[in-house]
KOLTI-836892 format. One record per residue: residue number from 1; x, y, z of N, C-alpha, C in turn. Coordinates in Angstrom, 2 decimals. Layout:
! KOLTI-836892
+-----+---------+---------+---------+---------+---------+---------+---------+---------+---------+
|  nr |     n.x |     n.y |     n.z |    ca.x |    ca.y |    ca.z |     c.x |     c.y |     c.z |
+-----+---------+---------+---------+---------+---------+---------+---------+---------+---------+
| NUM |       X |       Y |       Z |       X |       Y |       Z |       X |       Y |       Z |
...
+-----+---------+---------+---------+---------+---------+---------+---------+---------+---------+
! end
This chain:
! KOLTI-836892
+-----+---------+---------+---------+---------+---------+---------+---------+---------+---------+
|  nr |     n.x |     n.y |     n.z |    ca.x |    ca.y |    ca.z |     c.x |     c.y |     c.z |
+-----+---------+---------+---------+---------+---------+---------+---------+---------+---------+
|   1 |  149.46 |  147.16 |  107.48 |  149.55 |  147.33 |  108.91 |  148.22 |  146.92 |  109.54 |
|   2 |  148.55 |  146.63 |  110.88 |  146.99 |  145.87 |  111.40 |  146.14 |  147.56 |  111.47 |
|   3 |  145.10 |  147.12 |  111.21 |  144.04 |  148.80 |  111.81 |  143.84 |  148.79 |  113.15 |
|   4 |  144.12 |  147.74 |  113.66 |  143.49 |  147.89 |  115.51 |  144.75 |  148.10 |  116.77 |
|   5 |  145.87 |  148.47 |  115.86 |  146.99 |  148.21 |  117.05 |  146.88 |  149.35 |  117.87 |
|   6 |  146.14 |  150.90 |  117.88 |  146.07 |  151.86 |  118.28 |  144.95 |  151.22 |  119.22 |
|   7 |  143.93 |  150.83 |  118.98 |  143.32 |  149.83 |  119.84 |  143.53 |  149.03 |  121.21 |
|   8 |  144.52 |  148.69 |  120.83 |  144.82 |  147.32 |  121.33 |  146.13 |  148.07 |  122.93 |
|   9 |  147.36 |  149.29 |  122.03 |  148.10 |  149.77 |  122.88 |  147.04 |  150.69 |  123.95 |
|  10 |  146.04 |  151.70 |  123.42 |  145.13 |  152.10 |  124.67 |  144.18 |  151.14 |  125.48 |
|  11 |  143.99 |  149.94 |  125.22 |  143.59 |  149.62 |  126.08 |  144.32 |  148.30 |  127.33 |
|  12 |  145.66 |  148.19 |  126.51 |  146.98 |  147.48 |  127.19 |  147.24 |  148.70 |  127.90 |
|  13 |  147.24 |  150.12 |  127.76 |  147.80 |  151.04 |  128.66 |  146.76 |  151.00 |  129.85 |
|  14 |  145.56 |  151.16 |  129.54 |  144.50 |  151.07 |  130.66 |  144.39 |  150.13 |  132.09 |
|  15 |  144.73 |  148.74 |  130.97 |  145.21 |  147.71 |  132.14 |  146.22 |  147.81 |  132.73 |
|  16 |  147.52 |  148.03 |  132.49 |  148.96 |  148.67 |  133.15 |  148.36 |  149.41 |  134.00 |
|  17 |  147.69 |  150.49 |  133.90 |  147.58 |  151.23 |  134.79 |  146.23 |  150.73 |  135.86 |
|  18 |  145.75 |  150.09 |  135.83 |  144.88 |  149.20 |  136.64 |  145.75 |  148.06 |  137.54 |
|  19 |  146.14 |  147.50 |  136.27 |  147.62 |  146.67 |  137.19 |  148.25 |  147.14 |  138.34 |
|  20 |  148.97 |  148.67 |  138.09 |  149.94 |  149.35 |  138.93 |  148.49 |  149.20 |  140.12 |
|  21 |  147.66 |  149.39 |  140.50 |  147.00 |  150.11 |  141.39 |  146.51 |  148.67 |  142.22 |
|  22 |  146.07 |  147.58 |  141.53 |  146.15 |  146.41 |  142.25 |  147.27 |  146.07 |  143.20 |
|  23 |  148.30 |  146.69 |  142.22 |  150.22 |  145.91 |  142.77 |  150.06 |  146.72 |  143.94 |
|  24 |  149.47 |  147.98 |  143.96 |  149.54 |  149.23 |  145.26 |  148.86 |  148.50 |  146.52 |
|  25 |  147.79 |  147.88 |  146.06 |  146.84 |  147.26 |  146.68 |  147.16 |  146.08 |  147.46 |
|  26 |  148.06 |  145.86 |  147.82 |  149.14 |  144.71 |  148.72 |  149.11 |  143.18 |  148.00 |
|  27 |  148.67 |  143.26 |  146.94 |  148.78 |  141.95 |  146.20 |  150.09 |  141.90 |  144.96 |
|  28 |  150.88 |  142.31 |  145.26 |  151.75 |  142.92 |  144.62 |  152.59 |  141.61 |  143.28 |
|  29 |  152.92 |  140.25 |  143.72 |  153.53 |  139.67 |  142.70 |  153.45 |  139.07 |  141.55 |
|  30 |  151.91 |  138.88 |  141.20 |  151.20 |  138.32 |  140.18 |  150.61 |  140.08 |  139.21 |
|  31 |  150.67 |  140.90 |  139.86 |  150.07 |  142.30 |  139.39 |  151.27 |  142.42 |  138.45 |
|  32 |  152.35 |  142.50 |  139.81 |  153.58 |  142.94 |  138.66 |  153.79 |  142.64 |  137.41 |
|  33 |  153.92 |  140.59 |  137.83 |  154.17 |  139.94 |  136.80 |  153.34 |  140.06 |  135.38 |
|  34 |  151.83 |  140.04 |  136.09 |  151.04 |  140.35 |  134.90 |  151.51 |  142.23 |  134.18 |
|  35 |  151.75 |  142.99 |  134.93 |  152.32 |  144.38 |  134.54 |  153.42 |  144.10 |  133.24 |
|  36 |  154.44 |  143.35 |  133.71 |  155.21 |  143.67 |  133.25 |  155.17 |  142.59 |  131.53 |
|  37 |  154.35 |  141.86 |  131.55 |  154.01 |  141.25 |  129.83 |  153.36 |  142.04 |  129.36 |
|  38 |  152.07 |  142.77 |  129.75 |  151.61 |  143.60 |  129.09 |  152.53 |  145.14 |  128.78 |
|  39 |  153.90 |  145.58 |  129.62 |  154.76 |  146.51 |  129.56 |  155.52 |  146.02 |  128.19 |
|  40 |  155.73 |  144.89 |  128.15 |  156.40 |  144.47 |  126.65 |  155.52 |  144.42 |  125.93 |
|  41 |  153.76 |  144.43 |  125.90 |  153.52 |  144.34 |  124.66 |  153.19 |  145.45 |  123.93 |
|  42 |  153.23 |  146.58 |  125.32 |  153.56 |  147.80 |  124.93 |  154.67 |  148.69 |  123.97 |
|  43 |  155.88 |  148.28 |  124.63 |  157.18 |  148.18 |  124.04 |  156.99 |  147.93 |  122.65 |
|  44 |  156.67 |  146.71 |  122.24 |  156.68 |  146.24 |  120.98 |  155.78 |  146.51 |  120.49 |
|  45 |  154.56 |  146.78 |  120.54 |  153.73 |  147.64 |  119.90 |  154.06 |  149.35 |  119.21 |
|  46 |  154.27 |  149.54 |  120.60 |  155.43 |  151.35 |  120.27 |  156.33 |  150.92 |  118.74 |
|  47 |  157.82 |  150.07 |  119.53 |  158.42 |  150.35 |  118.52 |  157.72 |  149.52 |  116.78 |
|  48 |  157.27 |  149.17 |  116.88 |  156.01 |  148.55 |  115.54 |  155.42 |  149.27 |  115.04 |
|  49 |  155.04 |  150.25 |  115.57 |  154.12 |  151.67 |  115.27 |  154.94 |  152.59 |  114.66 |
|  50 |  156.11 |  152.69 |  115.48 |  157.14 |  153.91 |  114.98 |  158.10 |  153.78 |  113.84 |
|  51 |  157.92 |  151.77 |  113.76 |  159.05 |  151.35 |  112.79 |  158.48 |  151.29 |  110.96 |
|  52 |  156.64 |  151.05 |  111.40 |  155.56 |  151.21 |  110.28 |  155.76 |  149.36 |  109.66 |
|  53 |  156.24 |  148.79 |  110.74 |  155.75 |  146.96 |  110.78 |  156.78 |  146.58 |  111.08 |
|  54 |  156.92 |  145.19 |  110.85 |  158.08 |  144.15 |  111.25 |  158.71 |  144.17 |  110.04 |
|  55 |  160.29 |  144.03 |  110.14 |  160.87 |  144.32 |  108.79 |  161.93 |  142.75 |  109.16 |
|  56 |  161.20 |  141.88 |  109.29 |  161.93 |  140.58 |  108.94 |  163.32 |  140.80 |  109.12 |
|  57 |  163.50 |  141.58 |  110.58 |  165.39 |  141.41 |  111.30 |  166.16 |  142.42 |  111.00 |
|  58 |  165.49 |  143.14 |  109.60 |  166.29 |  144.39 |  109.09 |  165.74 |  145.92 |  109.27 |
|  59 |  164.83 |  145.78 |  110.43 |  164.29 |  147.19 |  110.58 |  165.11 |  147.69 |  111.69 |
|  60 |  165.05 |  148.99 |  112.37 |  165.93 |  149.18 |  113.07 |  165.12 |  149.17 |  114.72 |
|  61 |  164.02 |  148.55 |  114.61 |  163.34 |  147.96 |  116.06 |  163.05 |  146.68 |  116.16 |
|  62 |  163.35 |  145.95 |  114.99 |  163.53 |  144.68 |  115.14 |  163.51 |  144.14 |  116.12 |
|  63 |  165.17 |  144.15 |  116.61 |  165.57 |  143.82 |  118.03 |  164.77 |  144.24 |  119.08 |
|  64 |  164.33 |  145.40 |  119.59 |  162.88 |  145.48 |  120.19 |  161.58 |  144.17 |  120.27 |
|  65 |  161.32 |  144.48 |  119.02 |  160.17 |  143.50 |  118.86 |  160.44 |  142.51 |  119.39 |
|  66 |  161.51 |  141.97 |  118.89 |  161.99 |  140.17 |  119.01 |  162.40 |  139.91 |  120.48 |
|  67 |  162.63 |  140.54 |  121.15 |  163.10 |  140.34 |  122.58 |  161.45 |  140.29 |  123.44 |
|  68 |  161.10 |  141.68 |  122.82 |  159.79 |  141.71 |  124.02 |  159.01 |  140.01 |  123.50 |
|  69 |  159.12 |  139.57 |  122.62 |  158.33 |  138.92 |  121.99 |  158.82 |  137.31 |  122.59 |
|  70 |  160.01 |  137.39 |  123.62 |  160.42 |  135.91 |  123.81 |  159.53 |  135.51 |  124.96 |
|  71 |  159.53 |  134.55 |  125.39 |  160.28 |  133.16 |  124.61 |  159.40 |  132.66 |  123.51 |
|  72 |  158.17 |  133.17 |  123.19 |  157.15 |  132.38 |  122.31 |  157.82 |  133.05 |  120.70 |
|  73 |  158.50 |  134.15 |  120.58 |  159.08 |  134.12 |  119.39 |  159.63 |  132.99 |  118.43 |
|  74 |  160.47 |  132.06 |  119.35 |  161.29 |  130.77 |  119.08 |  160.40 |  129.66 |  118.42 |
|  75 |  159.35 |  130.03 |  118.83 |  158.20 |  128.77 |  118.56 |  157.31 |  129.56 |  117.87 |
|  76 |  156.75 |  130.42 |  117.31 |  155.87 |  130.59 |  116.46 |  156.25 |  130.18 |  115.35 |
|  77 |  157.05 |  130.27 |  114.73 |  157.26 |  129.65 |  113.39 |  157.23 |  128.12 |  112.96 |
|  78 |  157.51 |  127.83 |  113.81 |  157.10 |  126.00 |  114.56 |  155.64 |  125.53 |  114.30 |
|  79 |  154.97 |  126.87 |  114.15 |  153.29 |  126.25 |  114.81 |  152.62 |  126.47 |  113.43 |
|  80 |  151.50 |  125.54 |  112.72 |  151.02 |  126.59 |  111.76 |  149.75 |  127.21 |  112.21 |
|  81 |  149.67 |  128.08 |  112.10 |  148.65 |  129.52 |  112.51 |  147.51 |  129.47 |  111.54 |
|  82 |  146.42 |  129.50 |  111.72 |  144.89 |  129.56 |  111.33 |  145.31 |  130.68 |  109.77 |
|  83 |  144.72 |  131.06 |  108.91 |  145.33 |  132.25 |  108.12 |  144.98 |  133.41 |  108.74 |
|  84 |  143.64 |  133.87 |  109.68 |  143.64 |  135.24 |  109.71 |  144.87 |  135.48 |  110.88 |
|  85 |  145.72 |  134.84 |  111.23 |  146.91 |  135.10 |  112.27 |  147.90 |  135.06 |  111.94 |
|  86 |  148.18 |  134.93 |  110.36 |  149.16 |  134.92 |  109.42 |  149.96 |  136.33 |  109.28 |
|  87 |  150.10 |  137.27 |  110.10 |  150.38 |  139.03 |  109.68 |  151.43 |  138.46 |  110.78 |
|  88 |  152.07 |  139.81 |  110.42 |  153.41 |  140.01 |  111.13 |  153.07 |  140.74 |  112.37 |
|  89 |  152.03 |  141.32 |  112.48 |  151.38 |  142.27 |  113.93 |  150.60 |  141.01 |  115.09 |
|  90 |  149.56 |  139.73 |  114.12 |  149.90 |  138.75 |  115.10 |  150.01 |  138.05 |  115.58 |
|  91 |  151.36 |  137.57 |  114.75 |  152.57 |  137.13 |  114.80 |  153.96 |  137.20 |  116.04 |
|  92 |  154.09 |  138.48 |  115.92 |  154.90 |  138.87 |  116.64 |  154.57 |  140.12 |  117.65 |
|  93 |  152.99 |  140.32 |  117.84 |  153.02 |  141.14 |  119.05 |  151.92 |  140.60 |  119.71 |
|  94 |  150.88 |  140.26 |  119.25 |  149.49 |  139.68 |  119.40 |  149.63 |  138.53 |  120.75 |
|  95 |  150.08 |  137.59 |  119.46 |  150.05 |  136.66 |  120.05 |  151.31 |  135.90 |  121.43 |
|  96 |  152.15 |  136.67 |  120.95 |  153.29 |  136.81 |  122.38 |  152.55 |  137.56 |  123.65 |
|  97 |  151.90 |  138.33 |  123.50 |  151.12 |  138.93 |  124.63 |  150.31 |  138.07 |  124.93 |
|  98 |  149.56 |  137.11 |  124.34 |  148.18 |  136.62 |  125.15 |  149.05 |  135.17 |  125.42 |
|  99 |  150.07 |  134.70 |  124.96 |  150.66 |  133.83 |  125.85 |  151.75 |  133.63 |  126.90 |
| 100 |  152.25 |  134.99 |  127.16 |  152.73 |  135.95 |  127.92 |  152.25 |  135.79 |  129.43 |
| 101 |  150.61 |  136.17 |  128.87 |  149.79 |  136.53 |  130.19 |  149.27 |  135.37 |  130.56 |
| 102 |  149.15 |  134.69 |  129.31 |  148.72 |  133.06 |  129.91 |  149.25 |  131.75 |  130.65 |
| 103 |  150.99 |  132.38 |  130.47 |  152.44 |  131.87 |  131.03 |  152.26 |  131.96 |  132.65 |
| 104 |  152.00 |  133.43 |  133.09 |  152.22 |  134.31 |  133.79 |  151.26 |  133.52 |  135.20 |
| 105 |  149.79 |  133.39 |  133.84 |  148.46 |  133.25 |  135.15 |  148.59 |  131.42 |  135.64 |
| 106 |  148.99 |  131.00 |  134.35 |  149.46 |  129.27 |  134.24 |  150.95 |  129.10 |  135.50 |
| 107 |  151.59 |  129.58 |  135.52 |  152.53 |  129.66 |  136.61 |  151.90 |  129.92 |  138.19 |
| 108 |  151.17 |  131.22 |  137.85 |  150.75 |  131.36 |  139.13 |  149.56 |  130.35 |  140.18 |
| 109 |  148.94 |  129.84 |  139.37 |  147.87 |  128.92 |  139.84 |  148.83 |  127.63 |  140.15 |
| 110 |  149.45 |  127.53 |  139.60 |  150.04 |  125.98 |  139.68 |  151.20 |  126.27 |  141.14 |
| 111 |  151.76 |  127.27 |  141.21 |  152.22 |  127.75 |  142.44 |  151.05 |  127.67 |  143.82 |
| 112 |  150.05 |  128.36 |  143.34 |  149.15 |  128.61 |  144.42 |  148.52 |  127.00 |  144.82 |
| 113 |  148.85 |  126.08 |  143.82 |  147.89 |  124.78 |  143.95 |  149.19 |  123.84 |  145.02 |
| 114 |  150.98 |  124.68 |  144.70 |  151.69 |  123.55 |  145.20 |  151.79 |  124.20 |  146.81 |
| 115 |  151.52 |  125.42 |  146.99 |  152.08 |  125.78 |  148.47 |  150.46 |  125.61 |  149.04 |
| 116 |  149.39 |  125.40 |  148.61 |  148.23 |  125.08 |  149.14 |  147.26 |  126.44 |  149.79 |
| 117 |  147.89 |  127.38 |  149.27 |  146.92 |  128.75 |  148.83 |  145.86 |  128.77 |  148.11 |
| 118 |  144.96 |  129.34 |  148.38 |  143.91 |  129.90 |  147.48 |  144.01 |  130.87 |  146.74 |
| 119 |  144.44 |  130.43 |  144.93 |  145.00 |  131.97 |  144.54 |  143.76 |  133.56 |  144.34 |
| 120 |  143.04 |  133.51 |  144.67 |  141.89 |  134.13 |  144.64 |  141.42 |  134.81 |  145.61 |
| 121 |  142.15 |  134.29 |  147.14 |  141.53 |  134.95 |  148.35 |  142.56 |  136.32 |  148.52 |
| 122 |  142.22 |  137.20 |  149.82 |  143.08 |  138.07 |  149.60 |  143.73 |  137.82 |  151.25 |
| 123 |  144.39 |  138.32 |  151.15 |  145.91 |  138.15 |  152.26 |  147.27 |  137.15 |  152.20 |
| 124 |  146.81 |  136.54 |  150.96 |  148.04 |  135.61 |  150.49 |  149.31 |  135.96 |  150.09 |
| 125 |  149.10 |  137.29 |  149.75 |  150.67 |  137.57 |  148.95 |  150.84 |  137.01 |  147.13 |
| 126 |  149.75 |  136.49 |  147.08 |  150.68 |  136.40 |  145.65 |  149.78 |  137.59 |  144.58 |
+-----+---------+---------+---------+---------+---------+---------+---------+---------+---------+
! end
């Protein structure tokens, strides 16, 4: 099992809850969005923790994992991975989260670049 996933869920909870308070903060659709990848990598961290790892489809949070874990699930196995990224923790929670959030912030800039916003200033809405 990874040693740092207790790690990793308190300080994904920290940001959620930093998140929520930005989203409060009238900037609400990029907070969310970013909220809600780090809410799955929560999810799948939980049930990973409770399941004691990834059981290759036959554990009974599997389905958990593998959902929070889309769409980059489909394609990790596609890619070959450096060896220390070779574990099933990240594999399937790690690294779905940091391209998750990188989906999330990559969407949003490219939005902010087509309606001719500044994604950075505040009174924009996004």
């Amino acid at each position: 099992m990874y040693p740092f996933h207790s790690l990793f869920s308190l300080l994904a909870l920290v940001v959620l809850v930093w998140l929520y308070f930005k989203a409060m903060a009238g900037r609400p659709r990029i907070w969310v969005a970013l909220g809600l990848a780090i809410f799955c990598f929560l999810l799948s961290n939980l049930a990973y923790t409770i399941q004691g790892g990834f059981g290759g489809g036959h554990g009974p949070y599997d389905i958990v994992i593998g959902i929070t874990a889309l769409p980059w699930a489909l394609a990790i196995d596609h890619i070959e991975w450096p060896e220390p990224l070779r574990n099933a923790y990240a594999l399937v929670i790690l690294i779905p989260l940091i391209l998750n959030v990188t989906s999330v912030l990559v969407i949003w800039l490219v939005a902010a670049a087509v309606t001719g916003r500044r994604p950075f200033s505040r009174g924009n809405g996004a």
